[in-house]
C-alpha positions, 0 to 999 in steps of 0.5 A: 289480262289478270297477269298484267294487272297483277304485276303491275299493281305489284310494280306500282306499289313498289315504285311508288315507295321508291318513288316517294323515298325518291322525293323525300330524299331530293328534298332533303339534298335540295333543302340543305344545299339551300340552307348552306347556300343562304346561309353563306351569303348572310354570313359574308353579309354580316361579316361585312357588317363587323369589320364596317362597326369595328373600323367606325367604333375605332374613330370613335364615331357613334353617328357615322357607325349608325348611319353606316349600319342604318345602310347597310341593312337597308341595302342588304335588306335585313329585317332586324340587326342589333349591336350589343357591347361587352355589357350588354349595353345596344350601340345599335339597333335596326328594324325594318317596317315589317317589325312591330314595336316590340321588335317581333315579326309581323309575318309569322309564316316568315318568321318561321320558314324565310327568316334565317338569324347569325350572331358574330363578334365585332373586333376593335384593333384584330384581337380584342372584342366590341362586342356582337353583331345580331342579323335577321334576314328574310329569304321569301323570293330564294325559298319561293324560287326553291319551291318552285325548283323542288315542285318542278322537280318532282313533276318531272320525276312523277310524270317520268314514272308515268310514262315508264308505267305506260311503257311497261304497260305496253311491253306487259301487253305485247309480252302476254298477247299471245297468251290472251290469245291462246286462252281465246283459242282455247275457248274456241277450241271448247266450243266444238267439244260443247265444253264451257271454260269459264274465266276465274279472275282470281287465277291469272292467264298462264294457271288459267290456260293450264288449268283449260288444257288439262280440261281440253286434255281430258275431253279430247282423249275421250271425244279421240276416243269416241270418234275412233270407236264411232269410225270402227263402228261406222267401217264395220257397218259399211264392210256388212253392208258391202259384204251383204250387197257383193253377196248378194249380186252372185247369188242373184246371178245364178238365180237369173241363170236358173230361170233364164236357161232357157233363154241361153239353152241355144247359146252355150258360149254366152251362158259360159260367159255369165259363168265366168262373171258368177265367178268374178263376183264370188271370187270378189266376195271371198277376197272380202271374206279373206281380209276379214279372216287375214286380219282377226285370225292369229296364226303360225307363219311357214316361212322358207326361202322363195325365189323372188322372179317365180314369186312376183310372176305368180302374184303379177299373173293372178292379179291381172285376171281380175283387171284384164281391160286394165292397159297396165305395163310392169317394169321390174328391176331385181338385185337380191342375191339371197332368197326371202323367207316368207309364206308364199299364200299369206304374202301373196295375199298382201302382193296381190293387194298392193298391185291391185290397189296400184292398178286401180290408183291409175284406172280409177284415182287417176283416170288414166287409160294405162299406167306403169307397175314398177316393181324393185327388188333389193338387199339392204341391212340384213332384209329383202326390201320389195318397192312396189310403185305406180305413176297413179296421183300422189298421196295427200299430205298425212294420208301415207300415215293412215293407210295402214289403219283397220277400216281405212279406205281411200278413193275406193267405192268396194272393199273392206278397209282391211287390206292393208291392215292385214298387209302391216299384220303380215308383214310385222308376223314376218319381222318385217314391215311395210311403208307407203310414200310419195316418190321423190320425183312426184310421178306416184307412190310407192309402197316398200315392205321388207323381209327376212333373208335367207342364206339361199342364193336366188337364180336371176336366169328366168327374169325374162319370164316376168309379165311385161303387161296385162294384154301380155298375160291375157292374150297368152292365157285367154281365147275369145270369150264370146260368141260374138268375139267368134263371130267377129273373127270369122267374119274377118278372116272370111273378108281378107281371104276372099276380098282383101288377099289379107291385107288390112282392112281400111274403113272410113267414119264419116262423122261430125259428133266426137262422141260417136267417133270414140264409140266407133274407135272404142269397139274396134280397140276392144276387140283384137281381131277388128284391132289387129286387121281393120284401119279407121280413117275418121273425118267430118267432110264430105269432101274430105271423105270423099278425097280419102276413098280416091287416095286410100283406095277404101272400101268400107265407110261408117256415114252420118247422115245430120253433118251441121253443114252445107252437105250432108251423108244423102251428098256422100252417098250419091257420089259413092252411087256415081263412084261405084257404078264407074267402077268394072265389074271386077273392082270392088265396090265400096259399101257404105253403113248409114250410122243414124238415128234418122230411121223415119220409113221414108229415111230408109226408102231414101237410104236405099235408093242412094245404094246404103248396104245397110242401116244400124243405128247410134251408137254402133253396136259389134253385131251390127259390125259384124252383119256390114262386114258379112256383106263381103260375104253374103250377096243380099244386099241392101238388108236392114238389121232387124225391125226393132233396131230400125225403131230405135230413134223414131218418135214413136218408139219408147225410149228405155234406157238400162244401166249396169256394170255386171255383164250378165245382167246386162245380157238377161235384161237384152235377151229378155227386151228382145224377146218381148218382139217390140218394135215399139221399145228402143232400148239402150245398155250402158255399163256405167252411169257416166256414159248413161249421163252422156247420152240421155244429154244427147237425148234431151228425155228418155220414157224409162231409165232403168239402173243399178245402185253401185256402179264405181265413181257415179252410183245409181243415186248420183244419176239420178239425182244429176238427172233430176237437177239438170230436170230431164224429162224421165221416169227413173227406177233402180234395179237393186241388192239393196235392202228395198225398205232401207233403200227406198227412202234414198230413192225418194231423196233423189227424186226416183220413182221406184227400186225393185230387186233384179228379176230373175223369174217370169213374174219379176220380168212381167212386173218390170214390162209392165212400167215399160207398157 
């Protein structure tokens, strides 16, 4: 308010000189209108008095003209009147009782403000002078009255003042509010920059605030630049972490491999499978390795024009092998007539990058189960523009320009933040650039990056050679992986040559959990050959189930025995006992799976005399699957799948529970497991702490939980911790590449009881086995 303050002080000193030369002015106008105005009315006064003497001094009536001049003064209310001939001789005297004897007036303050004095002569015929005729009159009352006037006049012109120094003041106030505000902001900006801005009075708002944002100024430019430097520090940290945790995970694997061929010496296709997911995990580490190198090293492009369809097919197909599970489809819309000059491996890389980014946009950001790659290629201004976009979620408002910065990463729980980087960095070596925003109709994002054109025409002839989809590129290039992907189509092949003349197999889920139910659906969509040749029928009645085998003619049935209702699977069974035993000896008989974890002895007794082909516990696992459909095949029948998968769910089993998402080491942890020969030990693999979460819920408790640390969206931390708040009863321990001493702390925030690093040799295993005892 200082510059409020200072101008009206400023104001006011000057409207007050005006003010009171304002006054003194109205005075001395209203004083002289006064002085006229008595003035005249005295002098009319008077002269009414000479032509009443002249007129009785021409009778010659000395009395008459006394008395005569005795009435009018008393009338008119003179104070004191003399008529003086020629000679000086007084033909007429008057005073009022306010005159001494001496003639003087009592009142001195009248005789000096009130008493107003005119002399005139007094003519005899018109032309010829009696004499002169002396009046003194009081004006107290008009004087008084003009006072009044004056007083009340300048009141008003005061009070005006006032009021108009009030408006100012008001109009002053709103006028400079949002400059107090500012300075207020100001200093609450300061706060958080542990900066004290004191107020100088003797300096007003505006120079204050100005001098303030010089200091915020300066002290944001060096808190911007300690933030920026503090990120990189912070993102280099986290990429050495990263990169030393990937690192770590391939060399781990291939020392489980050493120490456990022999558990794999018999089982050539699974140790081909750990050998492929090595593989995966070094091809990762040294794209984490080429982004470092991609954007610290400077080196000389060898640009030449390249034909945009073989390009984009080479970068498509090499990005999909690393997310083969992805559904992702790829449209391409290709108008270029001219070849880009480019560096095939530099701008490879960068391709490579964006798509994967987009397919993890929509499998991971926006978890979704597929997704669209829309890929555009066209001319505009002398340059090749490739748009690369995806129906993943849009980007948040001022994220498009961040993108590109060293270390930034979003939405991602791996990867180094200089992917894009190297991308900008490319792009810019190329004479081009590269841009990321949100598409006009708000279905995804895209990403454009331009470059330089060549003279050479491109050939559209083998657009056709594109890839369409993920599925496409795999099922062209990759046969089953597994032995049990082997098994499994053998097995069908067997079955629909030899009981379903090759027509599609059709099985019934009789099950009231959905979660089971998608287990169920889940494994025959992850395996082609059960996709391509099985139907599922799902339902969770009884009666309904037992309509689906009339109507549909089914064979084959997954049955729950707990339904929640009046019946249960023992009623279903029974009726497939009646059904089957109606049935000819030619016609097939329906075989039935008990999907349970009721595995008590007298519950299999029970499963057996009801005519169960077999018992396989929750969650229904592939070669479980694969055992009820050799029943076709092989003629012993009822079977069990194995005594350990018959504890699974007994009260006295133990409960353990293991969580990974690298594949070969969920393989080494089963291979071991069931080496032990337990019964008592009903073990569990998950591949993702959310699934791990989903059954120990169902669960209630488990006695052992076993996890790895980075596992995606939920890392091993997350689990555990959910675990500890929702207080389920178990003993968690993480099985990790972190640094141990580094990492334990972590794990004791989160209530775990213990990390070891994965083991890979018998006294590792030994030392494991030992909590499970």
């Amino acid at each position: 308010m200082i510059i409020i303050k200072r101008f009206l002080k400023s104001f006011i000193i000057t409207s007050l000189f005006f003010l009171i030369a304002g006054i003194a002015i109205i005075y001395q106008q209203f004083n002289a209108i006064y002085t006229k105005s008595v003035t005249e009315a005295l002098y009319a006064e008077i002269s009414s008095a000479s032509v009443l003497a002249s007129k009785e001094y021409g009778l010659g009536d000395i009395i008459t003209l006394k008395s005569s001049l005795d009435s009018l003064a008393t009338g008119r209310g003179w104070i004191k009147a003399d008529l003086i001939d020629n000679n000086g001789e007084s033909i007429w005297s008057y005073r009022n009782e306010q005159t001494t004897t001496d003639g003087e007036i009592n009142n001195s303050k009248s005789a000096r403000e009130d008493i107003i004095q005119l002399t005139t002569n007094v003519l005899s015929d018109g032309h010829s002078t009696i004499g002169k005729i002396t009046v003194s009159k009081s004006f107290e009352n008009e004087r008084h009255n003009f006072l009044l006037l004056i007083a009340a006049v300048i009141l008003g012109f005061v009070i005006f003042w006032v009021l108009f120094l009030c408006l100012i003041w008001v109009f002053a106030s709103r006028a400079f509010r949002p400059i107090v505000n500012m300075s207020n902001s100001v200093q609450e900006r300061a706060k958080s920059l542990s900066l004290i801005l004191k107020r100088d009075h003797k300096i007003d708002e505006i120079l204050q605030v100005q001098n303030w944002f010089e200091k915020l100024s300066s002290e944001w430019e060096k808190a911007r630049d300690n933030a920026i430097e503090n990120e990189r520090y912070i993102a280099i940290a986290k990429t050495t972490q990263l990169l030393a945790h990937d690192v770590r995970k391939p060399f781990s694997a291939i020392k489980s491999i050493l120490n456990g061929l022999n558990l794999l010496k018999d089982n050539p296709s699974e140790l081909e499978i750990l050998k492929k997911e090595v593989n995966k995990s070094i091809k990762h580490v040294e794209s984490m390795i080429a982004d470092i190198l991609d954007f610290s090293r400077e080196t000389k492009l060898e640009t030449k024009p390249v034909s945009v369809i073989s390009f984009l097919e080479f970068c498509v197909r090499q990005t999909a092998q690393s997310y083969r599970d992805a559904k992702i489809e790829f449209t391409y819309v290709i108008n270029n007539k001219h070849k880009p000059l480019l560096d095939e491996d530099r701008m490879s890389r960068v391709l490579g990058n964006i798509i994967g980014n987009g397919i993890e946009a929509i499998t991971i950001m926006g978890q979704k189960s597929s997704g669209v790659i829309d890929i555009n290629v066209f001319e505009q201004d002398d340059k090749i523009h490739i748009s690369i976009g995806n129906n993943g979620p849009i980007f948040p408002p001022g994220v498009e320009t961040k993108l590109f910065e060293s270390f930034f990463t979003k939405g991602k729980s791996k990867g180094t933040g200089l992917g894009l980087a190297s991308a900008k960095k490319v792009a810019l070596l190329h004479g081009g650039n590269i841009y990321a925003q949100n598409k006009s109709d708000g279905s995804g994002v895209e990403f454009i990056f331009t470059l330089p054109i060549s003279t050479a025409e491109q050939s559209l002839n083998d657009i056709d050679t594109l890839p369409k989809s993920i599925v496409e590129i795999i099922q062209t290039n990759v046969a089953p992986t597994s032995s049990d992907d082997i098994a499994l189509s053998e097995v069908i092949n067997k079955v629909m040559t030899t009981t379903n003349n090759g027509s599609t197999l059709k099985m019934l889920l009789l099950e009231d959990e959905l979660l089971y139910k998608a287990g169920v659906r889940n494994l025959i969509k992850q395996h082609e050959a059960l996709h391509k040749n099985l139907v599922l029928y799902e339902c969770s009645k009884v009666d309904e189930a037992l309509t689906l085998i009339k109507s549909e003619k089914l064979t084959w049935a997954i049955v729950d025995i707990d339904l929640g209702q009046e019946k249960s699977g023992f009623d279903f069974l029974r009726e497939i006992q009646i059904i089957n035993s109606n049935r000819k000896e030619h016609e097939q008989k329906i075989k039935t799976v008990v999907h349970s974890n009721r595995c008590a002895p007298d519950d299999n007794e029970k499963f057996k005399n009801l005519g169960a082909d077999l018992i396989a516990p929750k969650p229904l696992m592939l070669d479980h699957l694969i055992k009820f459909l050799q029943l076709a095949i092989d003629t012993n029948s009822p079977q069990e799948i194995s005594q350990s998968d018959i504890a699974k769910g007994t009260t006295t089993a133990k409960k353990v529970l293991y969580c990974d998402d690298e594949k070969y080491n969920r393989i080494f942890m089963k291979k071991n497991i069931e080496g032990l020969g337990r019964k008592d030990i009903d073990f569990e693999i998950f591949d993702s702490a959310e699934s791990l979460l989903t059954r120990i819920r169902e669960l209630g408790k488990a006695d052992i939980v076993f996890s790895d640390q980075n596992m995606g969206a939920m890392s091993g931390l997350d689990l555990c911790e959910q675990i500890r708040k929702e207080n389920i009863p178990t003993k968690f321990y993480f099985l990790t590449n972190e640094e141990l001493k580094m990492f334990e702390t972590k794990v004791k925030n989160v209530g775990g009881d213990g990390c070891f690093t994965p083991p890979s040799e018998d006294e590792e295993w030994s030392k494991l086995f030992s909590l499970i005892k």
